[in-house]
N, CA, C and O atoms as a GROMACS GRO file, in nm:
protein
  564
    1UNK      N    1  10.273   9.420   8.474
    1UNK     CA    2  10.248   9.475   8.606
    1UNK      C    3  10.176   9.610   8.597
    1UNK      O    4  10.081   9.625   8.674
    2UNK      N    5  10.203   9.704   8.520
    2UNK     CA    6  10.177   9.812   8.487
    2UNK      C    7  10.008   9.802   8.417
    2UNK      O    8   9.922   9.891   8.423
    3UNK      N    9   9.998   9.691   8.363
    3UNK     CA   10   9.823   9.678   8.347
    3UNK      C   11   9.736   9.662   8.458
    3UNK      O   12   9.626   9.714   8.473
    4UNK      N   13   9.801   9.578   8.541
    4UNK     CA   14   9.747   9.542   8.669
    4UNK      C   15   9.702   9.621   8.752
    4UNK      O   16   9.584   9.633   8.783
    5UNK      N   17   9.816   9.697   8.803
    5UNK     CA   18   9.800   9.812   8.913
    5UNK      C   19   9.708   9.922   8.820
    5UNK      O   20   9.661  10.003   8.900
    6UNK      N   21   9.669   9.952   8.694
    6UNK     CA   22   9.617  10.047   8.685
    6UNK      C   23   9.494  10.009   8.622
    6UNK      O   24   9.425  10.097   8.570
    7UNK      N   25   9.447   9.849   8.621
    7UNK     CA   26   9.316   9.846   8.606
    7UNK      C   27   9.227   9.867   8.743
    7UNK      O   28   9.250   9.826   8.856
    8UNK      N   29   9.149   9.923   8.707
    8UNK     CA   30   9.056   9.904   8.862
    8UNK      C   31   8.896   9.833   8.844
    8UNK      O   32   8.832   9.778   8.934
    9UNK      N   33   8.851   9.852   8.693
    9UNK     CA   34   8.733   9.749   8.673
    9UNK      C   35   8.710   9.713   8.575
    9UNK      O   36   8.736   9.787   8.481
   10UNK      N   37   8.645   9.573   8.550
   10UNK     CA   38   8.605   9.526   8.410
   10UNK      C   39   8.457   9.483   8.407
   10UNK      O   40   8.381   9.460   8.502
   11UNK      N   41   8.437   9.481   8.282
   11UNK     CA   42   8.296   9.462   8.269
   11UNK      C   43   8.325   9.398   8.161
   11UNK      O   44   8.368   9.449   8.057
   12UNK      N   45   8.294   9.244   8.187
   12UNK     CA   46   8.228   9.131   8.062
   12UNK      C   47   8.092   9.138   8.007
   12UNK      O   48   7.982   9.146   8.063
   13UNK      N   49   8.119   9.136   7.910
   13UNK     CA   50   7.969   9.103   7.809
   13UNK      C   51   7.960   8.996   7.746
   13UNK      O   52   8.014   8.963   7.640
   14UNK      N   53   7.858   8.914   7.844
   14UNK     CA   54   7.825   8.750   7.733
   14UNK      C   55   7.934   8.709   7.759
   14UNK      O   56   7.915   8.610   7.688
   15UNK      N   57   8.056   8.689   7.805
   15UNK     CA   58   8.150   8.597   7.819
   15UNK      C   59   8.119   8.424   7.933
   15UNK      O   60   8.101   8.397   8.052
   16UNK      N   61   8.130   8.354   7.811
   16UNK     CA   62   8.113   8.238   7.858
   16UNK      C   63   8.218   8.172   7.963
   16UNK      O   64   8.260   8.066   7.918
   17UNK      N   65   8.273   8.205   8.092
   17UNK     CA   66   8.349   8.163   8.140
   17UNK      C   67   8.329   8.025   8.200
   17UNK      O   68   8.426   7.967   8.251
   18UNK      N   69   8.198   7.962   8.196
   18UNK     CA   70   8.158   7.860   8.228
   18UNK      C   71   8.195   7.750   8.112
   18UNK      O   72   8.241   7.638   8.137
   19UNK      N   73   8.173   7.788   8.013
   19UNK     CA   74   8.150   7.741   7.890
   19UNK      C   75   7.996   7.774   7.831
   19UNK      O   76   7.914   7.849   7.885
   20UNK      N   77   7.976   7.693   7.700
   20UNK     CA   78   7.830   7.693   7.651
   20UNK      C   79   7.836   7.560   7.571
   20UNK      O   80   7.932   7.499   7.524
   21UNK      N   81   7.663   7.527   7.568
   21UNK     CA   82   7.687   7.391   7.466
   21UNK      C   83   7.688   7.482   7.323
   21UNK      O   84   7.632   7.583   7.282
   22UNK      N   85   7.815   7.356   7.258
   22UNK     CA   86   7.831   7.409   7.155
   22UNK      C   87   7.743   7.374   7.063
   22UNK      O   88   7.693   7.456   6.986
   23UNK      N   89   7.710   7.227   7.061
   23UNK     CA   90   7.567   7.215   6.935
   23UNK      C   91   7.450   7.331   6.896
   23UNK      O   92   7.387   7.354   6.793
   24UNK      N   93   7.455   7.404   7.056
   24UNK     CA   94   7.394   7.545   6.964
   24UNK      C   95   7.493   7.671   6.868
   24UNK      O   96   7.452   7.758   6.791
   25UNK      N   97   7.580   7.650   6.893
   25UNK     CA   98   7.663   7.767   6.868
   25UNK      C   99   7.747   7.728   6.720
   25UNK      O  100   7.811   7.817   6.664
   26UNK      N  101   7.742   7.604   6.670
   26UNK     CA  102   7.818   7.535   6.617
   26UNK      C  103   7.771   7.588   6.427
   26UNK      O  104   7.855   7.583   6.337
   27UNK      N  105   7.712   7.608   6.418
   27UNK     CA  106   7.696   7.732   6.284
   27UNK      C  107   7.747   7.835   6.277
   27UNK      O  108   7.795   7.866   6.168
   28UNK      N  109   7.755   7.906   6.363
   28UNK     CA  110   7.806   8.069   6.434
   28UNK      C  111   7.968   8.042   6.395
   28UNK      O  112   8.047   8.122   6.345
   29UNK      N  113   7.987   7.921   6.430
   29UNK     CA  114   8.161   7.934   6.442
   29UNK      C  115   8.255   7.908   6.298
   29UNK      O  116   8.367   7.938   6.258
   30UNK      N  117   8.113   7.818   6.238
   30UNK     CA  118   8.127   7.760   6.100
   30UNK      C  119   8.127   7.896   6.023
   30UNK      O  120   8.203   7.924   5.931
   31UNK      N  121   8.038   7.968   6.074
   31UNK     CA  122   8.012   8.066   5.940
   31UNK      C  123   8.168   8.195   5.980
   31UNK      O  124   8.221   8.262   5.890
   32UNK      N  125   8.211   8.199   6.124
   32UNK     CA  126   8.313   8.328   6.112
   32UNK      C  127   8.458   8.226   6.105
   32UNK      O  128   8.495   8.170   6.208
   33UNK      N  129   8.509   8.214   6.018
   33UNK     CA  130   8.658   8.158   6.077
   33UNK      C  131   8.742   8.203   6.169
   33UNK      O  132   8.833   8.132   6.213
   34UNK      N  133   8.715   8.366   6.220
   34UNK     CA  134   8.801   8.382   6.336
   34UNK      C  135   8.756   8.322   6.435
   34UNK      O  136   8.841   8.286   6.516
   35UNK      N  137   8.627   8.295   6.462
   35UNK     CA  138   8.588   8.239   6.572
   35UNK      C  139   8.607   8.074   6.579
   35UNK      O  140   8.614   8.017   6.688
   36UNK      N  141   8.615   8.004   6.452
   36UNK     CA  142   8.665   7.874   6.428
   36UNK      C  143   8.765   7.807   6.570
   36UNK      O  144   8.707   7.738   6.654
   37UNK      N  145   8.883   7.829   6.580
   37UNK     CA  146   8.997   7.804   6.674
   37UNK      C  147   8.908   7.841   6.802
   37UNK      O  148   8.878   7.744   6.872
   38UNK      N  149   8.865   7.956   6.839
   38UNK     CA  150   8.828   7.987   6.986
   38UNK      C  151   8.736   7.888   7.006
   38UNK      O  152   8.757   7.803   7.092
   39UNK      N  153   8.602   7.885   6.916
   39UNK     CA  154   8.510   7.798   6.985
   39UNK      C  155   8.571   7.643   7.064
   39UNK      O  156   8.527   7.603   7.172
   40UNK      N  157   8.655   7.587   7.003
   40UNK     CA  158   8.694   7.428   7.081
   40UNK      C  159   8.727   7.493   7.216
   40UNK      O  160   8.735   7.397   7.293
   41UNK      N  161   8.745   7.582   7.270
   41UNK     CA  162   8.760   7.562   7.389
   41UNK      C  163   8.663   7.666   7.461
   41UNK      O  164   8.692   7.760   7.535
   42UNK      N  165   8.527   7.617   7.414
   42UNK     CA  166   8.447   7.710   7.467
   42UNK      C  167   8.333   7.646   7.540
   42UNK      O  168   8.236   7.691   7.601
   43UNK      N  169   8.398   7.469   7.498
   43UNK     CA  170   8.285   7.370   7.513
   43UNK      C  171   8.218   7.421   7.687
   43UNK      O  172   8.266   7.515   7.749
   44UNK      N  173   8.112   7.344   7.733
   44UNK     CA  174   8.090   7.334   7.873
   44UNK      C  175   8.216   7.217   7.922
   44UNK      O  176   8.243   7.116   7.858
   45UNK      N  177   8.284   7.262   8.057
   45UNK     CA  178   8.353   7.212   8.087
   45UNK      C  179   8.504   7.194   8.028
   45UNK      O  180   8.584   7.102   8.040
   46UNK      N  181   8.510   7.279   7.981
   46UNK     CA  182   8.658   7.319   7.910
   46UNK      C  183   8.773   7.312   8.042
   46UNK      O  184   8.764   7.351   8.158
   47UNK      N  185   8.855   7.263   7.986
   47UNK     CA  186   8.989   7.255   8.102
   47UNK      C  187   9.038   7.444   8.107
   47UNK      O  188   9.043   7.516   8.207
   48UNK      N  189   9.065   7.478   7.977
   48UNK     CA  190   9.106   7.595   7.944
   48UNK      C  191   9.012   7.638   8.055
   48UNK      O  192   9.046   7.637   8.174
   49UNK      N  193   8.894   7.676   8.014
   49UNK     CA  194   8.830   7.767   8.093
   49UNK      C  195   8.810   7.787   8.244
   49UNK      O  196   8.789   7.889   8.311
   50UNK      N  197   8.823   7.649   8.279
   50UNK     CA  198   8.868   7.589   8.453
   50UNK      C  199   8.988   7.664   8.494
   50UNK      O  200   9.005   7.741   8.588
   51UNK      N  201   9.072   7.622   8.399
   51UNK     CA  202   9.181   7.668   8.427
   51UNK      C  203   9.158   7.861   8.468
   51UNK      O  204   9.182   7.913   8.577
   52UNK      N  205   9.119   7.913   8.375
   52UNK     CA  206   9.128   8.093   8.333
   52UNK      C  207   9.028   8.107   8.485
   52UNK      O  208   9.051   8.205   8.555
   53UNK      N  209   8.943   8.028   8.520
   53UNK     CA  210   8.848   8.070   8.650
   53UNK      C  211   8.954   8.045   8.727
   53UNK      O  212   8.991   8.152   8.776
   54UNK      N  213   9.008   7.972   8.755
   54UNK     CA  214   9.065   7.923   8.897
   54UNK      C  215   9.178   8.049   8.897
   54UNK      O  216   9.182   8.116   9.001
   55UNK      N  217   9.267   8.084   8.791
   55UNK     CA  218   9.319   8.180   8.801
   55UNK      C  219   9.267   8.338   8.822
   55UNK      O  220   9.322   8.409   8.907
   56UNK      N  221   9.170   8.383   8.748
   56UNK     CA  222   9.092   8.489   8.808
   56UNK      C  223   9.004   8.482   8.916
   56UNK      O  224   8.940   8.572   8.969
   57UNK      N  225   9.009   8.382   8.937
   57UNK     CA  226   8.913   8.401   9.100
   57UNK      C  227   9.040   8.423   9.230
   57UNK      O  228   9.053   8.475   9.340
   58UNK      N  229   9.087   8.376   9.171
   58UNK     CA  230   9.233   8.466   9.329
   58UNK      C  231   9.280   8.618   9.294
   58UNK      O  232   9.349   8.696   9.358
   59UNK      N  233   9.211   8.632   9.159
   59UNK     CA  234   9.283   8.842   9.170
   59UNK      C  235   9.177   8.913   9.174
   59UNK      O  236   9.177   9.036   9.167
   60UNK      N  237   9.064   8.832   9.186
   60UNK     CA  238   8.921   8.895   9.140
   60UNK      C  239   8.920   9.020   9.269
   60UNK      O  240   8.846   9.117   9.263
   61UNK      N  241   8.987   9.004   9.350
   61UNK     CA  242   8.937   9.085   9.477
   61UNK      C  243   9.036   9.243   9.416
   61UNK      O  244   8.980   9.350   9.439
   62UNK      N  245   9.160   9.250   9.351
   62UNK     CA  246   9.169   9.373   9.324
   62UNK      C  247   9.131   9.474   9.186
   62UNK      O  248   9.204   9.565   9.150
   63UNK      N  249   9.005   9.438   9.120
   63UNK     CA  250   8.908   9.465   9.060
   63UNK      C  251   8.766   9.498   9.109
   63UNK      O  252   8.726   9.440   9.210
   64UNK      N  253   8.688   9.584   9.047
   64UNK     CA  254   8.530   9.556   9.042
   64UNK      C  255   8.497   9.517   8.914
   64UNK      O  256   8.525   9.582   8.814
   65UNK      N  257   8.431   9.402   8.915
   65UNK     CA  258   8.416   9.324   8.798
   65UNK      C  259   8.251   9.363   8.804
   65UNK      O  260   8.189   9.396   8.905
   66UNK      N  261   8.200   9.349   8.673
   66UNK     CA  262   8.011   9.363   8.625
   66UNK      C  263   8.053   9.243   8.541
   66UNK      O  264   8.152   9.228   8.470
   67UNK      N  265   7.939   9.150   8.570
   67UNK     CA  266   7.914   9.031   8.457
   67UNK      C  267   7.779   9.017   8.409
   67UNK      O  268   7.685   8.959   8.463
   68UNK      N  269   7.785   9.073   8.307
   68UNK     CA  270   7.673   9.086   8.199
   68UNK      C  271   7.626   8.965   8.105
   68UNK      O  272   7.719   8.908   8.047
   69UNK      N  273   7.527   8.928   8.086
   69UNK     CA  274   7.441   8.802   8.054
   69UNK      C  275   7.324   8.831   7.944
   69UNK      O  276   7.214   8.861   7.988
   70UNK      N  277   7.339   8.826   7.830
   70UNK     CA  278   7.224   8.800   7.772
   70UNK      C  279   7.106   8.741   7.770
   70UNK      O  280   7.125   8.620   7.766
   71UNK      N  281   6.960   8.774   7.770
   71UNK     CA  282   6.866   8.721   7.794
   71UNK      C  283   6.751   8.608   7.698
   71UNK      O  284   6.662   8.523   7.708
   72UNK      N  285   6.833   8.683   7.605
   72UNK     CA  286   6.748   8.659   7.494
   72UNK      C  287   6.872   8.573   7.357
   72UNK      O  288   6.982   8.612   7.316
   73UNK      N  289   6.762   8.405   7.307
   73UNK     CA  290   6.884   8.348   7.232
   73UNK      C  291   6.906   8.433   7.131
   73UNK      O  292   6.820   8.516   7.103
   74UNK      N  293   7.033   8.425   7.057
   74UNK     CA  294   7.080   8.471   6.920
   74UNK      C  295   7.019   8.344   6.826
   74UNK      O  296   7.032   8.221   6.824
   75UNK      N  297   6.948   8.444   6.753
   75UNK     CA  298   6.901   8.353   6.626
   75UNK      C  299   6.977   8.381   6.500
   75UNK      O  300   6.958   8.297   6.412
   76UNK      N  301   7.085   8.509   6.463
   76UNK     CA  302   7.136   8.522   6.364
   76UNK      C  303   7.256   8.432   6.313
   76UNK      O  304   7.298   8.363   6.406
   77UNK      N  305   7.327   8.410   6.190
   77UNK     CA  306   7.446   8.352   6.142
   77UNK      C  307   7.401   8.208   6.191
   77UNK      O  308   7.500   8.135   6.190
   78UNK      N  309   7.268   8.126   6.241
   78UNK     CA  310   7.242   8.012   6.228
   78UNK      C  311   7.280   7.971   6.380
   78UNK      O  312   7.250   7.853   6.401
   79UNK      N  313   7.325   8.023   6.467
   79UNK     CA  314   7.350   8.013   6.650
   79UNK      C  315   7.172   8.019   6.698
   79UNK      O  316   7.088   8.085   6.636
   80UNK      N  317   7.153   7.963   6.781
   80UNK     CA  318   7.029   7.975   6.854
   80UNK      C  319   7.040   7.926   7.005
   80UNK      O  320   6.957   7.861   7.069
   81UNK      N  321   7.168   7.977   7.047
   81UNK     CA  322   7.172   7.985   7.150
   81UNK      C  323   7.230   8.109   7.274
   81UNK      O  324   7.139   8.187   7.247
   82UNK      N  325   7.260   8.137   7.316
   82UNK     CA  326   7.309   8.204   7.469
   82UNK      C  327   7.412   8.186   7.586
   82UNK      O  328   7.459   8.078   7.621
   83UNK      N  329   7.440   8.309   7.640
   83UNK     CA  330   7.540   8.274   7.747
   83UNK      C  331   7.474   8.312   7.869
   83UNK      O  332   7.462   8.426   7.916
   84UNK      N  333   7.417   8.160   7.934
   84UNK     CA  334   7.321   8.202   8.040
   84UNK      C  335   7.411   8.279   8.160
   84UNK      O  336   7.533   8.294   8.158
   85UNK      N  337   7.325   8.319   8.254
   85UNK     CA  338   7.419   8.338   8.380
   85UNK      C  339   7.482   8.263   8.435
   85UNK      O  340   7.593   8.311   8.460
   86UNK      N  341   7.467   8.142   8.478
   86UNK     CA  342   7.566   8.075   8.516
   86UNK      C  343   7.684   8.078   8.473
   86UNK      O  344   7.784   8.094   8.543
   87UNK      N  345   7.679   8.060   8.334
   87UNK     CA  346   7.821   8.079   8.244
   87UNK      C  347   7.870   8.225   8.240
   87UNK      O  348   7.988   8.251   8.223
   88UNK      N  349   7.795   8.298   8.253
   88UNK     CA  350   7.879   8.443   8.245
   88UNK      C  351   7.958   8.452   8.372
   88UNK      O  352   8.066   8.511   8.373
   89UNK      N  353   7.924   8.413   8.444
   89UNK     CA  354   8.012   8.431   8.595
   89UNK      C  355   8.052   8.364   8.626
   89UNK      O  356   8.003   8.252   8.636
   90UNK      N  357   8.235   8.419   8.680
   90UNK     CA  358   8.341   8.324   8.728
   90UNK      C  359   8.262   8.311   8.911
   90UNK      O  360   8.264   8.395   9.000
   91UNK      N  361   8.200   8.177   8.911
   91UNK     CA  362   8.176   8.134   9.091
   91UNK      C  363   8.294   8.155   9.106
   91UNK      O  364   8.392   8.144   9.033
   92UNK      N  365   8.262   8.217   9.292
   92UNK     CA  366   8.353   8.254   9.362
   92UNK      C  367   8.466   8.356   9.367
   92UNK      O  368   8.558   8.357   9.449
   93UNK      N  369   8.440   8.468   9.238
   93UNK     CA  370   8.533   8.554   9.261
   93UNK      C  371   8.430   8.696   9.345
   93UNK      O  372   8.309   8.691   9.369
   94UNK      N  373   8.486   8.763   9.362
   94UNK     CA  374   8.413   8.855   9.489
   94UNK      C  375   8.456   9.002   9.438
   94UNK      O  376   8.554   8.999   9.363
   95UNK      N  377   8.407   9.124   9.461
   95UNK     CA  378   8.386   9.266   9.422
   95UNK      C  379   8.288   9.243   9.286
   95UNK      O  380   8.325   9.285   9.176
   96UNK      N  381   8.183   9.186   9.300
   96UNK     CA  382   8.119   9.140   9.122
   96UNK      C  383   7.976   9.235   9.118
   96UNK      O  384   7.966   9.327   9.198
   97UNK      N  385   7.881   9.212   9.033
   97UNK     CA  386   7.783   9.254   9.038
   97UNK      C  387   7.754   9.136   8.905
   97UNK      O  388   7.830   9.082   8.825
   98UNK      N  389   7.621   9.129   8.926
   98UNK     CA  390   7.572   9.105   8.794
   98UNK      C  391   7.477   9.172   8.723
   98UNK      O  392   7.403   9.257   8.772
   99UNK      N  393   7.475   9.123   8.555
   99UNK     CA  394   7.392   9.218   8.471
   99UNK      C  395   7.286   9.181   8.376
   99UNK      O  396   7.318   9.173   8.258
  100UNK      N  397   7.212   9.166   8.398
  100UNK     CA  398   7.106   9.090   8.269
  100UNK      C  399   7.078   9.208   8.184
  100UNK      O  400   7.017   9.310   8.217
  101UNK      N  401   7.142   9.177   8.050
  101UNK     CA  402   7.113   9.274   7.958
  101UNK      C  403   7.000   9.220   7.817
  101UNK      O  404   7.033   9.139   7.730
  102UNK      N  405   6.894   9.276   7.824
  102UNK     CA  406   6.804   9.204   7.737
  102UNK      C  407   6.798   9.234   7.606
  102UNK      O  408   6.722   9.312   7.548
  103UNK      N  409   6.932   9.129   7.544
  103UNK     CA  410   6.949   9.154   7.422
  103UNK      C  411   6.991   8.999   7.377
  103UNK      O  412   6.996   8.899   7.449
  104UNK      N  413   7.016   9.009   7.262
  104UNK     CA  414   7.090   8.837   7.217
  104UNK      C  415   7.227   8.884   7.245
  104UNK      O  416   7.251   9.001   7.274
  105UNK      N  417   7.309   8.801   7.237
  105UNK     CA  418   7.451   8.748   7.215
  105UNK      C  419   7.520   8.878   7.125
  105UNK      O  420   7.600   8.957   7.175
  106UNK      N  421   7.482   8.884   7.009
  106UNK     CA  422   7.486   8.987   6.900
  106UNK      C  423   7.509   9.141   6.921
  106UNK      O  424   7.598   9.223   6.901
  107UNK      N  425   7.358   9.134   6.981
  107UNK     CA  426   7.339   9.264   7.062
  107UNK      C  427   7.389   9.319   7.147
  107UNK      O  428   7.373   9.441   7.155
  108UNK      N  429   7.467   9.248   7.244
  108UNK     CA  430   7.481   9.294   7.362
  108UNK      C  431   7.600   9.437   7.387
  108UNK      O  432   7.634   9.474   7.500
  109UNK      N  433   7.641   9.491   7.282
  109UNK     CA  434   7.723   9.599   7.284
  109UNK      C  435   7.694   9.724   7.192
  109UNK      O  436   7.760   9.827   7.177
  110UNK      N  437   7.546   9.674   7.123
  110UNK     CA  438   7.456   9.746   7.033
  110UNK      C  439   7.372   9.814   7.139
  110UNK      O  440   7.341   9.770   7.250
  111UNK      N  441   7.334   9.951   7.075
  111UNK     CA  442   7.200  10.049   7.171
  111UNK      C  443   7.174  10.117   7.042
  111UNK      O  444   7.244  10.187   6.969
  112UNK      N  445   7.026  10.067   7.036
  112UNK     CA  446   6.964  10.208   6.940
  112UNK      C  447   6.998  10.340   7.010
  112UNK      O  448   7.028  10.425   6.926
  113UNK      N  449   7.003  10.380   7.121
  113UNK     CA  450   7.036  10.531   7.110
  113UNK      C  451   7.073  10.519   7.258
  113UNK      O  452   7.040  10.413   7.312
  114UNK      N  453   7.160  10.642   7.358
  114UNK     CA  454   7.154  10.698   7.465
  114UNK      C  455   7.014  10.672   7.570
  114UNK      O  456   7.023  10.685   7.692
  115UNK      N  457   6.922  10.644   7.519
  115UNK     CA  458   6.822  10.628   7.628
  115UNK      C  459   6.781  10.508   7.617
  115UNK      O  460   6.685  10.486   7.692
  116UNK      N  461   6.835  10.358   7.511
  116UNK     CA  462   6.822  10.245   7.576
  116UNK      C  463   6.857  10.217   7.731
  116UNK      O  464   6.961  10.231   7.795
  117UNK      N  465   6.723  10.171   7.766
  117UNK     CA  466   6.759  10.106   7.961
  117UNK      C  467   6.941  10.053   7.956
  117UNK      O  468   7.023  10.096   8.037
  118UNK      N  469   6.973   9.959   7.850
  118UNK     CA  470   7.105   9.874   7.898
  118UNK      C  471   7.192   9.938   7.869
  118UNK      O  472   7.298   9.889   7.908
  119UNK      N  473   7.210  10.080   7.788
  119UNK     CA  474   7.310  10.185   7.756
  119UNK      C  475   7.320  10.240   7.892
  119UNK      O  476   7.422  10.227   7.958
  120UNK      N  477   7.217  10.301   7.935
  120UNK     CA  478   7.200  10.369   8.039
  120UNK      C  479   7.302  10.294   8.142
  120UNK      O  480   7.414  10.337   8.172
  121UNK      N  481   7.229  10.144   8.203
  121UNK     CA  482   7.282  10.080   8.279
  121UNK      C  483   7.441  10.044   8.285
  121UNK      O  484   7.512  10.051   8.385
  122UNK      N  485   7.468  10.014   8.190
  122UNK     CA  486   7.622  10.008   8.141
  122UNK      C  487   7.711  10.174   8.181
  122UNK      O  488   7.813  10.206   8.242
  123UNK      N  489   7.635  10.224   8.127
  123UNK     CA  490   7.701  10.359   8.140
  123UNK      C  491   7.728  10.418   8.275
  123UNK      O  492   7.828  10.479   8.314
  124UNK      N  493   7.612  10.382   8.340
  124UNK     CA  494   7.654  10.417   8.493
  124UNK      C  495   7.738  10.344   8.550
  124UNK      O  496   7.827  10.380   8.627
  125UNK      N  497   7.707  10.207   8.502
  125UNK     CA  498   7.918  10.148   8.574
  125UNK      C  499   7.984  10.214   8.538
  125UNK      O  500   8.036  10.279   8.629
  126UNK      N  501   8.026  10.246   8.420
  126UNK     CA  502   8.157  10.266   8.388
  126UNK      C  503   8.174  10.425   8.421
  126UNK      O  504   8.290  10.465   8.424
  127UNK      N  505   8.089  10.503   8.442
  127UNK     CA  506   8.079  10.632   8.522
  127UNK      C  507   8.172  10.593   8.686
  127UNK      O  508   8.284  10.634   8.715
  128UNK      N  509   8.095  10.516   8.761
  128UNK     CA  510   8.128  10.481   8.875
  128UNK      C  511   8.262  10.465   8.818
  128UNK      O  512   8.324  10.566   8.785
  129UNK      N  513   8.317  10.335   8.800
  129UNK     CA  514   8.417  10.316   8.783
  129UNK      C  515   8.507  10.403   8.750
  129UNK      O  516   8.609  10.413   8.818
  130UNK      N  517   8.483  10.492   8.625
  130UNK     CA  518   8.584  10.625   8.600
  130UNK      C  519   8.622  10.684   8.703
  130UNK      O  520   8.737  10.729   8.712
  131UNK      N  521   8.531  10.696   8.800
  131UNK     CA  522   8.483  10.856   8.905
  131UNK      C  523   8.595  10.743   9.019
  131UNK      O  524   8.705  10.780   9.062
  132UNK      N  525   8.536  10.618   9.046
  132UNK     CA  526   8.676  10.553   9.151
  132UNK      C  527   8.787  10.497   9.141
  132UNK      O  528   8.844  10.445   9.238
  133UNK      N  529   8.853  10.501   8.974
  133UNK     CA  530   8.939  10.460   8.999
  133UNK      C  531   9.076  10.524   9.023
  133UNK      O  532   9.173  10.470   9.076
  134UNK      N  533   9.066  10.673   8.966
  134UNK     CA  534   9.184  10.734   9.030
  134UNK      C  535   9.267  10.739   9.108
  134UNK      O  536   9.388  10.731   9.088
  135UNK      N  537   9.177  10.758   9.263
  135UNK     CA  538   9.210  10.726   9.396
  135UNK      C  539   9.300  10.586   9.386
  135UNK      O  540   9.420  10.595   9.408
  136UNK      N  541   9.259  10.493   9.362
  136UNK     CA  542   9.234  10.337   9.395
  136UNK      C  543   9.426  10.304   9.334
  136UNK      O  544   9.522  10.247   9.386
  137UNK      N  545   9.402  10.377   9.198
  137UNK     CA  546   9.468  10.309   9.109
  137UNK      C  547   9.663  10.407   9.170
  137UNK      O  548   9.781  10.373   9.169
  138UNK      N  549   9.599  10.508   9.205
  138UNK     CA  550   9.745  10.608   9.245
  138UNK      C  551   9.793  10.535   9.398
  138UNK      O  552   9.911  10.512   9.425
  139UNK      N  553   9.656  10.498   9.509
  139UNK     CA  554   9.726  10.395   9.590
  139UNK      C  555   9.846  10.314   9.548
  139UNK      O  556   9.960  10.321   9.594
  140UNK      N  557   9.794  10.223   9.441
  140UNK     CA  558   9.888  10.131   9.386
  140UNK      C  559  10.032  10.149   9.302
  140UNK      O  560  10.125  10.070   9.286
  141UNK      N  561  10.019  10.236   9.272
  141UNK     CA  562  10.175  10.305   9.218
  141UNK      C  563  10.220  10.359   9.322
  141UNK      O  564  10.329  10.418   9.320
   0.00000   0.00000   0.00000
């Protein structure tokens, strides 16, 4: 409960909540064994993942959520594929924004420096977010 009331926003990166086809991804998972177990339920159309939407789309409203999307495929560790937009975003949950960040899969939490555009961009959410959630979050306690 105590996580709840005092989150006030999240920001996904590349998260496939849709799913992804795995025949692209299916080297990527081979080559990390931690990622081994996660990928089976990462297929398109995963029950799991039906499931995790249908449940975050009814709390989505006491959050501001950013859903961030890679643009560009990952060609490294033998993956040559992506988490398009569709898949980055849970349809139907509401306070959202979306984010096209033009990087691969890989990249997407990498910045050569402070004045990459998607550092920048990122950074000002989570500015916003810092700057509102105080208020928001002391309501709730």
């Amino acid at each position: 409960k105590a996580v709840e009331v005092s989150t006030y926003g999240i920001i996904y990166l590349g998260t496939p909540h849709q799913g992804i086809d795995l025949t692209d991804w299916t080297s990527f998972s081979i080559t990390s064994q931690a990622n081994g177990p996660i990928m089976k339920h990462l297929g398109l159309h995963s029950e799991t993942l039906q499931q995790l939407m249908a449940e975050y789309t009814v709390i989505s409203g006491r959050f501001q959520t950013v859903f961030c999307y890679e643009t560009y495929d990952t060609l490294g560790l033998g993956a040559t594929g992506h988490v398009p937009v569709i898949s980055a975003v849970v349809q139907g949950s509401v306070n959202t924004e979306v984010i096209a960040i033009h990087k691969d899969h890989l990249g997407l939490a990498h910045f050569s420096s402070v004045f990459d555009n998607e550092y920048s961009i990122l950074t000002q959410h989570l500015l916003l977010m810092a700057r509102q959630a105080p208020a928001v979050i002391l309501k709730h306690w």
